[in-house]
N, C-alpha and C positions, 0 to 999 in steps of 0.2 A: 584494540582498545581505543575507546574514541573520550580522553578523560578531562576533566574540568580541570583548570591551569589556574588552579588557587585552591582555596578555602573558605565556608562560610561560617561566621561567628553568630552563635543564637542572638534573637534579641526580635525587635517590632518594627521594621522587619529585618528579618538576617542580613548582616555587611558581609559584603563579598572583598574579601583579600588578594589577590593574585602571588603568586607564587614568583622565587626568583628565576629568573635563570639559569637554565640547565649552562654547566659547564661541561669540559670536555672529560676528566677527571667523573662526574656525577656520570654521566651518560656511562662511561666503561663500567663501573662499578655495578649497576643496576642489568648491565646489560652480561657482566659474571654474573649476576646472583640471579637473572633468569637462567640464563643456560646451567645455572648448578641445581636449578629448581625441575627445569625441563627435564635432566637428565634423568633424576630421580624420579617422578613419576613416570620416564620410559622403561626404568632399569624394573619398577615397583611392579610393574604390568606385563614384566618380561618382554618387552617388545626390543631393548637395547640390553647387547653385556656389561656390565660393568665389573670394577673390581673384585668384590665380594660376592659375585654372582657366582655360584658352584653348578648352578641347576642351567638345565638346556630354557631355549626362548619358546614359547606360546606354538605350539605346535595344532590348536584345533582351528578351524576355518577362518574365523574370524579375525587372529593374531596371524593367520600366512596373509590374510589380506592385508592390514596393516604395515607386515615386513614387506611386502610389494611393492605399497604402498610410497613408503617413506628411501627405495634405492631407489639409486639413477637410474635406473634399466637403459636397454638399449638406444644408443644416440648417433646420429648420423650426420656428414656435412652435408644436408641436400638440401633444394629447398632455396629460395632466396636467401642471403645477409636480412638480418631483421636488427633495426634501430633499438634500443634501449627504450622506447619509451614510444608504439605506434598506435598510442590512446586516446584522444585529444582530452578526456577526462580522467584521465592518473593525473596524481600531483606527482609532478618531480621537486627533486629533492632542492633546495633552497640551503647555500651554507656548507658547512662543513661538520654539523650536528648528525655523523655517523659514528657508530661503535660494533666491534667483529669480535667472536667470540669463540673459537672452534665453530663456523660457520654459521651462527648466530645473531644475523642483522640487526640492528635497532637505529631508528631515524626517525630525531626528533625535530618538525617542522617550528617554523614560528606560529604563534598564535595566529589561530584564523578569526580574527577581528569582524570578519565579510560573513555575513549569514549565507553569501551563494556559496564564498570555499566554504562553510562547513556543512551545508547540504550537498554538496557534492562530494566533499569527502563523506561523509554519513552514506548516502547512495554506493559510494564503490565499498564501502566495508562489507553492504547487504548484496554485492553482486555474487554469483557463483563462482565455484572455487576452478573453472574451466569454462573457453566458450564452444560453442557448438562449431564454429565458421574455422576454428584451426585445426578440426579433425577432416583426415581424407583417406581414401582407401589404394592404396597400390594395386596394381595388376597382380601380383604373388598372392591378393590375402590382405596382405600384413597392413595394418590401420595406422599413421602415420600423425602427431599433433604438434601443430607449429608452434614452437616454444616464441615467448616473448622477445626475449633477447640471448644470443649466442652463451655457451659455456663458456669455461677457460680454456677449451680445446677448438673452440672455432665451432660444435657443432650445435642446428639451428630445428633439428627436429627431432621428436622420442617415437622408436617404431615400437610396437607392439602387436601382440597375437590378439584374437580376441577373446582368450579367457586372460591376458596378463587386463584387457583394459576391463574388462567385467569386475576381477578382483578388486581394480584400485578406483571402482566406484565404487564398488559397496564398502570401503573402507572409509569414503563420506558419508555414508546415511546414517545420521547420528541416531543417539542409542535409542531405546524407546522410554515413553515418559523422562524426556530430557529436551532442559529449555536449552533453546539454539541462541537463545539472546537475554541477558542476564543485566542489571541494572544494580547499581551499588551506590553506597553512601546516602548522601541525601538526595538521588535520584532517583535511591530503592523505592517499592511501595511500602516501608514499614516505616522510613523516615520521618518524624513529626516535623520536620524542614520543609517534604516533599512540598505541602499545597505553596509556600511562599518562594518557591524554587521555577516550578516549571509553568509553561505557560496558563492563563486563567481559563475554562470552560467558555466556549462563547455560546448565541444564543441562536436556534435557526431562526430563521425567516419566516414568515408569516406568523399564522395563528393555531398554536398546541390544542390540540383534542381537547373538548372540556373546559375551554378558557374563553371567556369576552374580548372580546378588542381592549376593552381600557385595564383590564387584567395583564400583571408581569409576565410571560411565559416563563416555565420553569426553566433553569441550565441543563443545556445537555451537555455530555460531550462532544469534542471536536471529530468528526468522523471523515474524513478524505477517499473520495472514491474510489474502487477499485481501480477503475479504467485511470484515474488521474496518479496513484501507486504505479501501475505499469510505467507510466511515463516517465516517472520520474527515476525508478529502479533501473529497465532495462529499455528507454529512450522507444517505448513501444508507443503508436498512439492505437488503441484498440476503438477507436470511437470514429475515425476516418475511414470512409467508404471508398474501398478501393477501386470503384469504377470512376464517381466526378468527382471527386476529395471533398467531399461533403460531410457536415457530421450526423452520426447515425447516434437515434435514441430509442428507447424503450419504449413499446407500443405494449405491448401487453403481456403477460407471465401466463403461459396455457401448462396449467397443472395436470388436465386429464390424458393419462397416454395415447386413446384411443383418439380426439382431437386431436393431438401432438403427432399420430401419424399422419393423420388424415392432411393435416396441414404441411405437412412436410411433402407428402409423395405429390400433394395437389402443386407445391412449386417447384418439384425438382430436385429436391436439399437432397435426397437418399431414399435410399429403396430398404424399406423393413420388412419383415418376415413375422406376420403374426405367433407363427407357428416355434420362434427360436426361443432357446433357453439355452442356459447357461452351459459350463463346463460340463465330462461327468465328475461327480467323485472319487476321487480313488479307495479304496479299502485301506482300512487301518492294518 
């Protein structure tokens, strides 16, 4: 949760209040009544037992994924000692604003004052919930992912088979017709606050379809490129040409397939097969 550290009061335009300081007291408290809240929607979905639970847990595909999911599985000491923190964009923690709850973290930083910390915190909350560069394959088989930092037991990596690591990806792909990224308060889109909240529409550059020079262009929205999203999410630059590091732009969009091959086999990119089509079907 990446959440505004105040309040704003209605008015022309809305006063923004800051919020006190978390204490150490406020942090445990908040951080029981997640882990009482978490509990219960795991207990509610059958995923965890709880007390009053009489019934067995989620036994169709989707809830054994889940339970895979969420144990330790198999852990080993192999592998380098790995640092607590070998990110250089994680924030580490600042202070002594932590709270433990039957293994229930919560760590609360100080205000990010700095527009770079909180686009950079913003960037790691959007990153993926694993990276590709800490997965490797042993000689046996068995697929092996470099944990961040050691357990309490010393051990520095999780082995796995590969239907244990297939399970516990598809226990990420969120459900369907289900937003991944969710906005609340007066940052929702219902908020009659919103438009005096978030930043203002700017205008592009040049001259809008249909307008004179001495004519205002209409506002659009703010739109951030694809390739300049990459960069900033996962430090890709997609626009550097990997032979003289030079940057690479859009020449032109070829919509017709039969061009699109023709231009492709003419420099090399891939060899097509007029003749291919799809899977076959299977029978119902």
């Amino acid at each position: 949760l990446l959440i505004v550290d105040g309040g704003f009061r209605p008015g022309e335009p809305p006063t923004f209040h800051a919020a006190p300081p978390l204490t150490k007291q406020d942090l445990e408290e908040l951080c029981a009544r997640m882990e009482r809240a978490l509990v219960g929607i795991l207990g509610r979905y059958k995923l965890i037992r709880t007390d009053d639970d009489t019934g067995g847990v989620a036994t169709d595909a989707l809830g054994a994924c889940l339970l895979g999911a969420m144990s330790a599985g198999q852990r080993e000491k192999r592998g380098p000692a790995l640092a607590l923190a070998d990110e250089d964009d994680v924030e580490t923690p600042r202070g002594k604003q932590v709270a433990s709850v039957d293994g229930l973290n919560l760590y609360a930083s100080g205000v990010m004052a700095d527009r770079a910390d909180l686009e950079r915190t913003a960037r790691y909350l959007l990153r993926p919930p694993f990276a590709l560069g800490r997965f490797a394959q042993r000689p046996d088989g068995l697929i092996t992912y470099r944990m961040k930092k050691p357990d309490r037991r010393g051990n520095t990596v999780l082995v796995l088979d590969a239907m244990a690591l297939m399970a516990r990806l598809a226990a990420l792909i969120p459900a369907p017709r289900r937003q991944t990224h969710r906005l609340f308060g007066v940052l929702g889109p219902a908020s009659m606050l919103r438009r005096h909240i978030v930043p203002v529409p700017t205008h592009r550059q040049g001259r809008a379809e249909g307008h004179s020079h001495d004519e205002q262009p209409p506002a659009y929205k703010q739109r951030i490129p694809w390739a300049e999203l990459l960069r900033r999410t996962f430090d890709v630059d997609a626009l550097e040409c990997p032979r003289c590091g030079g940057r690479l732009r859009v020449v032109t969009v070829v919509k017709d397939p039969a061009e699109a091959r023709r231009y492709a086999s003419h420099m090399g990119l891939c060899e097509t097969d007029r003749h291919a089509r799809g899977p076959p079907e299977l029978a119902a």
